[in-house]
C-alpha positions as CSV (number, residue, x, y, z in Angstrom):
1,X,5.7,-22.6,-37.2
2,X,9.5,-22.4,-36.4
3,X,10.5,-21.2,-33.1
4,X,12.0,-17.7,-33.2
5,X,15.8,-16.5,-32.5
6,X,16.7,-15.6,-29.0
7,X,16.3,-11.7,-29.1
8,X,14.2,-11.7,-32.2
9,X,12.0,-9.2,-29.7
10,X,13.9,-5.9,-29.3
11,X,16.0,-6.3,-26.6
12,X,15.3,-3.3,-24.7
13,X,11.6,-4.8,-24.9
14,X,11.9,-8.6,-24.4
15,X,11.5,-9.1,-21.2
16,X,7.8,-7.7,-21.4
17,X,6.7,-11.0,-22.9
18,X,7.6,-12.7,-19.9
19,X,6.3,-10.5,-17.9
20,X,2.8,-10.4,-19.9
21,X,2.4,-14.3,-20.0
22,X,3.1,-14.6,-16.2
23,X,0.2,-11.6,-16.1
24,X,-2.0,-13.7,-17.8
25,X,-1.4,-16.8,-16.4
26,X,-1.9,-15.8,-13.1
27,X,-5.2,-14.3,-14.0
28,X,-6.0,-17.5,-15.9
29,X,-5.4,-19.8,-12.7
30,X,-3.0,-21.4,-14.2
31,X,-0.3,-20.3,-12.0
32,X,-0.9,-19.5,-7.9
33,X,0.5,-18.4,-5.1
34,X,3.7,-20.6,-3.9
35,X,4.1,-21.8,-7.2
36,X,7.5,-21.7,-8.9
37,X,8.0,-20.3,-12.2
38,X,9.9,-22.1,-14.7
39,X,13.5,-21.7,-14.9
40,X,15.5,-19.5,-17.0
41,X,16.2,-21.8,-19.8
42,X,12.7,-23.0,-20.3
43,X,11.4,-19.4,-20.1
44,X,14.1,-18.2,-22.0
45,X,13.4,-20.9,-25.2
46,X,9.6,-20.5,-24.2
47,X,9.3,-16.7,-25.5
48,X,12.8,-16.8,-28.1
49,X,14.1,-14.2,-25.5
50,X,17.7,-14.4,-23.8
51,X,17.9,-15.7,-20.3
52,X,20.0,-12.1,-19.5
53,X,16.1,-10.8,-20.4
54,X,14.1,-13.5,-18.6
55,X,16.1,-12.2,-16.0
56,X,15.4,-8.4,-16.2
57,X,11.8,-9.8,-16.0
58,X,12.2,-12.2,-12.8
59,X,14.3,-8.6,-11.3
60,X,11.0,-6.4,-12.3
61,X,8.6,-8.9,-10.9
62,X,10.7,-9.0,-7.9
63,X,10.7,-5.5,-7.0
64,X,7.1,-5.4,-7.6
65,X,6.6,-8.2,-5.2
66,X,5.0,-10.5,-6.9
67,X,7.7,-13.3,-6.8
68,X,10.9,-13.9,-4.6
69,X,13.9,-15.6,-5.3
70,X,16.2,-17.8,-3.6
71,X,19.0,-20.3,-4.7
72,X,19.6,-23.7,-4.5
73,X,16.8,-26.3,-5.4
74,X,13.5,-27.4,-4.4
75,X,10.1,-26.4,-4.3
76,X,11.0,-23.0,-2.4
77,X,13.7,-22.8,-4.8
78,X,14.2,-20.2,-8.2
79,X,11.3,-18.0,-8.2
80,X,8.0,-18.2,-6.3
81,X,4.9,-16.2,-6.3
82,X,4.0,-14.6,-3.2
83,X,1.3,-12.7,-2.0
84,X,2.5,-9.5,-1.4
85,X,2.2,-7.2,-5.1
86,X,1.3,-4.0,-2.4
87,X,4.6,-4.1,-1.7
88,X,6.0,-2.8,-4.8
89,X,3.9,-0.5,-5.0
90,X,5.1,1.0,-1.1
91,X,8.2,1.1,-2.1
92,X,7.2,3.1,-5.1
93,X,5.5,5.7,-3.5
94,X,8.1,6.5,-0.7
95,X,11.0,6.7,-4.1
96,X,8.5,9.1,-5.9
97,X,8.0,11.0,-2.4
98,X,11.8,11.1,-1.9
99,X,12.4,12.7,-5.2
100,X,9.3,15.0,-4.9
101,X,7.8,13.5,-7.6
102,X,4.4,13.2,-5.9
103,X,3.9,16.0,-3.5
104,X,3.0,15.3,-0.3
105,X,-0.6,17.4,-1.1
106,X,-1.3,14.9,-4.0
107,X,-1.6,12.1,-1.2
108,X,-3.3,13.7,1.3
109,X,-5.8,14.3,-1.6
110,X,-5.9,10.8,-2.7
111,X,-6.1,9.5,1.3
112,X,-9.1,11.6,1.1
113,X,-11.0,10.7,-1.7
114,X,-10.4,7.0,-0.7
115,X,-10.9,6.9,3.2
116,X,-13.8,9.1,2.8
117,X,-15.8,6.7,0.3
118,X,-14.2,3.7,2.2
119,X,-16.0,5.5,5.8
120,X,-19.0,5.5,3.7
121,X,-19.4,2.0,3.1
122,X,-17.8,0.3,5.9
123,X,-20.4,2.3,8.2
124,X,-23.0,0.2,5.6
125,X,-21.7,-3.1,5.9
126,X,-21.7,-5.8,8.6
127,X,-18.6,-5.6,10.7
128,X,-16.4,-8.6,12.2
129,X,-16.3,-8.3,15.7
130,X,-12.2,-9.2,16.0
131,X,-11.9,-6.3,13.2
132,X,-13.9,-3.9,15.5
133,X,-11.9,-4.7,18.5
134,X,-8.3,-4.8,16.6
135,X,-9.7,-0.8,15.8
136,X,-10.3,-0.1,19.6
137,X,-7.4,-1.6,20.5
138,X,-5.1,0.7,18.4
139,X,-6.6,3.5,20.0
140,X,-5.9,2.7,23.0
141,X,-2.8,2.0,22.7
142,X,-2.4,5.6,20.6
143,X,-4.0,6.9,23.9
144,X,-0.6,5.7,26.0
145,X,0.7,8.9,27.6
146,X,4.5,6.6,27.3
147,X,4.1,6.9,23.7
148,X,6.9,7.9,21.7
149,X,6.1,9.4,18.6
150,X,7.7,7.1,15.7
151,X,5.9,4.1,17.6
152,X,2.1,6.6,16.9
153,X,3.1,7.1,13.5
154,X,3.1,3.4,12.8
155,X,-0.3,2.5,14.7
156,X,-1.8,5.7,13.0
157,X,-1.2,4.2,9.8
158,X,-2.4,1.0,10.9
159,X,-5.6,2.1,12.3
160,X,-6.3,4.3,8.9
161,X,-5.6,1.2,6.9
162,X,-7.8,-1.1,8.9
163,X,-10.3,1.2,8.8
164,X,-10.4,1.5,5.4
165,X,-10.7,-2.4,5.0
166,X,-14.0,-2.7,6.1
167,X,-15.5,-1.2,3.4
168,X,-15.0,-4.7,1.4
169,X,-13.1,-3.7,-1.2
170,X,-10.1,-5.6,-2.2
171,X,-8.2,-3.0,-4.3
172,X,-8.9,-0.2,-1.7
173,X,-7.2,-2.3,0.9
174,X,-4.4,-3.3,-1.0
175,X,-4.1,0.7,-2.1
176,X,-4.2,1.8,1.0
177,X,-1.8,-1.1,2.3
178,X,0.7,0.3,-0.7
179,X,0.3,4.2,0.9
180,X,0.6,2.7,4.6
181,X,4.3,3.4,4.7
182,X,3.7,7.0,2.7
183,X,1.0,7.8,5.2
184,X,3.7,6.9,8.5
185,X,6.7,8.3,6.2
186,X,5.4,11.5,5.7
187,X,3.3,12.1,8.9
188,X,6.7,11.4,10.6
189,X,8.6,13.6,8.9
190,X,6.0,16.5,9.1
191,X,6.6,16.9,12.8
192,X,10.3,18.5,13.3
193,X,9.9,18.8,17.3
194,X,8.7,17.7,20.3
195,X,6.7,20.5,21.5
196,X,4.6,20.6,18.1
197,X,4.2,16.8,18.6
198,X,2.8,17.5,22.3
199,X,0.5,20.3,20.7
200,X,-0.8,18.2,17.7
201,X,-1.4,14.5,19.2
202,X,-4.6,15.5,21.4
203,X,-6.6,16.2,18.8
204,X,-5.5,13.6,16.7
205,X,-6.3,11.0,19.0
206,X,-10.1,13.2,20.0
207,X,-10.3,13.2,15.7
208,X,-9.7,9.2,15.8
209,X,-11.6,8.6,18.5
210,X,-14.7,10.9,16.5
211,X,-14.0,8.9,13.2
212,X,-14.8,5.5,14.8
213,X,-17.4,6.7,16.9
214,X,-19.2,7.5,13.6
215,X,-18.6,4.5,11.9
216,X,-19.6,1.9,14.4
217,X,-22.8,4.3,14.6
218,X,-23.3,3.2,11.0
219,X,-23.0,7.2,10.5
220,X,-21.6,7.4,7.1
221,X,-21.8,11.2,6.4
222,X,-20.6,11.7,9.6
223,X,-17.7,9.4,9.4
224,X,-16.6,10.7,5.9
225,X,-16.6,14.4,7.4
226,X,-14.6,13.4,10.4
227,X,-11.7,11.6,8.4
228,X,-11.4,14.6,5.9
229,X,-11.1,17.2,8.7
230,X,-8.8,14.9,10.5
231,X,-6.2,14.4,7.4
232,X,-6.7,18.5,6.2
233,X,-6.6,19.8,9.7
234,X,-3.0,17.6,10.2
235,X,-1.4,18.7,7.5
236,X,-2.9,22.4,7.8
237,X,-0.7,22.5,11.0
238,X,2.5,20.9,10.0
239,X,2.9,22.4,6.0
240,X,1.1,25.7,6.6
241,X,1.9,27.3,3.8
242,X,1.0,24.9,1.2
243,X,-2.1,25.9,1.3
244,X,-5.5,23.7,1.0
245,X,-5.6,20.5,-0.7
246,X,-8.5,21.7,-2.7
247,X,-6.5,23.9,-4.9
C-alpha cells in the first residue's frame, strides 16, 4: 500500500489525524506522561499530512494542555505530555464566560448538580485524614478577620474543589478542577463593593462551616442540601434579578 501525498487529507481537516492517533495512543498505553512525541517530520510522513498541520495539531494539544513545548533537544525537548488536560478546559470556560457564552446561571446549575451528588458520596466513603484536615484548614483560614477578599475567593474555590474530591471520582475532580477558576472568576466579580462583601462573607463561612459539618457526619442529604442553599443563596444576593437557577 503506497504511502499517501502530504495533504491528501483536507487541509482544513489534517491535523485531526494527529490528533486522533495521539488520542488513541495514549489510551492504548502506548504513550505516557513525560513522554515525547515524535517530531514533526516523522509525524508529518507518519499520517501523509504537512508539518504546517502536525503543527496546528501540537498548537491544539497545547492549549488543551495535554502536551508542552520547548526548544532545543533532549528528552524535555519538542513536545511532552503532561498531566494537566483540566487546564484546557479552565481556560475554556473563563473565554466562553468572557463572551457570555455560558451564563453565569448555567454554572451555578452545573456546580449544583455536581457538588450536590459529589456531597452524597464523599459523606459515604472512607475519608483520608490529611484530606480532612487540608478541608479544616481552609476554613480557618477563610475564618481570618485580615482577609482580603480576592485571597477568599481563591481558598473558596479550593475548599469546593477539595470537597468535591472525596467522592472518588476521577472525572468529577478533574471537572470541577476545570470550573475552579470559573467558580473564583465569577464569585469575584459578583461582589462590586466592600460593604456587600462585609454583609455576604458571614454567612458564607456559617454555610461552609454547615456543609462540612454534614459530611464528616457521613450526613449525605444533609450535606447535598447545605451546598445547594449555599451556591443559590450567593448568587441570589449578588445577581438578584436573574432570577432562580431552576428556571
Amino acid at each position: 500500500m503506497s504511502t499517501p501525498e502530504p495533504e491528501s487529507i483536507p487541509a482544513a481537516r489534517s491535523y485531526e489525524a494527529v490528533l486522533n492517533s495521539i488520542e488513541a495512543e495514549l489510551r492504548e498505553g502506548r504513550i505516557k506522561v513525560g513522554d515525547q512525541l515524535p517530531g514533526e517530520r516523522a509525524l508529518a510522513e507518519q499520517h501523509g499530512i504537512s508539518r504546517a498541520s502536525v503543527r496546528d495539531a501540537i498548537r491544539v494539544l497545547g492549549a488543551m494542555g495535554v502536551v508542552r513545548t520547548a526548544v532545543g533537544s533532549g528528552p524535555q525537548s519538542g513536545a511532552v505530555v503532561i498531566a494537566n488536560p483540566s487546564a484546557g478546559l479552565a481556560a475554556t470556560l473563563r473565554l466562553h464566560m468572557a463572551t457570555s457564552h455560558f451564563p453565569v446561571a448555567d454554572i451555578v446549575q452545573t456546580r449544583v448538580m455536581m457538588e450536590t451528588w459529589a456531597a452524597v458520596e464523599a459523606a459515604g466513603r472512607p475519608r483520608d485524614a490529611a484530606t480532612e484536615k487540608e478541608l479544616r484548614s481552609l476554613l480557618a483560614a477563610m475564618d481570618s478577620p485580615a482577609l482580603g477578599r480576592e485571597e477568599f475567593h481563591v481558598l473558596d474555590a479550593a475548599f469546593h474543589v477539595l470537597l468535591s474530591s472525596l467522592a472518588g471520582n476521577a472525572v468529577i475532580t478533574a471537572m470541577m478542577e476545570s470550573l475552579r477558576s470559573a467558580i473564583q472568576g465569577y464569585v469575584s466579580a459578583s461582589i462590586g463593593s466592600d460593604p456587600l462583601w462585609q454583609e455576604i462573607v458571614p454567612t458564607l463561612r456559617s454555610q461552609h462551616e454547615q456543609i462540612l459539618a454534614a459530611v464528616f457526619a457521613n450526613d449525605g442529604g444533609a450535606a447535598a442540601a447545605a451546598l445547594r442553599e449555599h451556591i443559590e443563596w450567593f448568587h441570589s444576593q449578588t445577581n438578584p434579578h436573574q432570577g432562580s437557577t431552576h428556571q
